[in-house]
Residue, then its C-alpha position, 0 to 999 in steps of 0.5 A: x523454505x527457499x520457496x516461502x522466502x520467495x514468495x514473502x520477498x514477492x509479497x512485499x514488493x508488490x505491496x510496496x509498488x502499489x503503495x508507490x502508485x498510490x503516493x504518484x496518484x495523490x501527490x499528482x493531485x496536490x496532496x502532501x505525503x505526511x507518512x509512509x508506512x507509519x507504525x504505532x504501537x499496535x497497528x500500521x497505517x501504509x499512508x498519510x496525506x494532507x490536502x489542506x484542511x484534511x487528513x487521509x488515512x490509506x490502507x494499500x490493498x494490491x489486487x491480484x490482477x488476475x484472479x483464478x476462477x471460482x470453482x464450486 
């Protein structure tokens, strides 16, 4: 169970430093940080910007850097 708890910690962290990334990125081109990790009642939206007149919806995905190799 140790290990499952591990691995979910892991997750999360990951997600969370991408999503770091990704507001360094925008934030560094002018975008204002409206939301992080904003939560209805049905469904998560990991950011939102505003630039201006528009706003952007982002959903964080973090690749695996290194993929394991498809075997058929």
């Amino acid at each position: 169970m140790q290990k499952k708890a591990f691995k979910r910690k892991t997750n999360y962290l990951a997600g969370l430093t991408a999503e770091h990334s990704i507001i360094a990125d925008y934030t560094a081109r002018s975008h204002k940080i409206l939301a992080h990790r904003w939560g209805g009642l049905i469904s998560k939206i990991d950011l939102i910007f505003a630039d201006s007149d528009t706003l952007i919806f982002t959903e964080v995905k973090k690749a695996n850097p290194t993929p394991k190799p498809y075997r058929p």
